[in-house]
N, C-alpha and C positions, 0 to 999 in steps of 0.2 A: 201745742201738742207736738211730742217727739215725732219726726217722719219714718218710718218703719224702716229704713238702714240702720237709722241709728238707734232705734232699739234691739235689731239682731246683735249690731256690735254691742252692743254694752252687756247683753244676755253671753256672748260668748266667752267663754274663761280658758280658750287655746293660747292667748297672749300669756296668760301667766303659768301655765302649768309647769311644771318640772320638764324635761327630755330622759330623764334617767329616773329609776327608783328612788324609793326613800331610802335610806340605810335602817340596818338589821340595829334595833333600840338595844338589846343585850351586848352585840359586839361593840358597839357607841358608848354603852358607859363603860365598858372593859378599858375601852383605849383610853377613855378619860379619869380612869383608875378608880372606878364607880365599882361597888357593888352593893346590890339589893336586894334586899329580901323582903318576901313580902307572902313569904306561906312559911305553912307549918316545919317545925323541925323535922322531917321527917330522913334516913338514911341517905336517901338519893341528892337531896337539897343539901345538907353537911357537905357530903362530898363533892359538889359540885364549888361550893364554896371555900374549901378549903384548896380545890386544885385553882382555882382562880386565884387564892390567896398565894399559893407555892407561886405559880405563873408571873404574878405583878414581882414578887420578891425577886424573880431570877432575873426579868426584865430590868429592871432597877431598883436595886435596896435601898436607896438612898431617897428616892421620891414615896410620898405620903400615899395612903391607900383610904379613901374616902369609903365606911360602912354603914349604911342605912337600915334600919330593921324595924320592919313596919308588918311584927308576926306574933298572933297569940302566943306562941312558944312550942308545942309539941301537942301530937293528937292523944295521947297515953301520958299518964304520969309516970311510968318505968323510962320514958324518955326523956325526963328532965332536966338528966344529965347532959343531954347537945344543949339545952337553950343556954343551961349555965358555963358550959363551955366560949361560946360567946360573946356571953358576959363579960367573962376574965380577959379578953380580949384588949 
């Protein structure tokens, strides 16, 4: 049987913790020239994607832009036209 020292040590997880934050997951794929989607077409998502797309181009045109879409397409059929936008991509 374990001696109760060394079961406090082994229960204690201050040895491995971080000292700093985790990083912010959206600016982490930004820098890794990620983008995701993972909701609806909706106005505010387009544009957020397309200034992320302006932004990676101006940074570097010449490096690849990795785009993930993992989204029904739009909440309204009158907006079908963003998801096929997109597409064309």
């Amino acid at each position: 049987m374990a001696a109760p020292a060394q079961v406090e040590r082994s229960v204690s997880y201050n040895e491995h913790t971080s000292r700093r934050p985790p990083p912010e997951l959206p600016s982490l794929l930004l820098h890794g020239r990620i983008i995701y989607i993972g909701m609806p077409f909706v106005p505010a998502v387009t544009e957020l994607v397309i200034a992320e797309l302006m932004y990676l181009q101006w940074m570097d045109p010449r490096e690849p832009v990795y785009l993930y879409i993992n989204s029904t397409g739009t909440t309204r059929d009158a907006d079908e036209t963003r998801s096929r936008s997109f597409y064309s991509l």
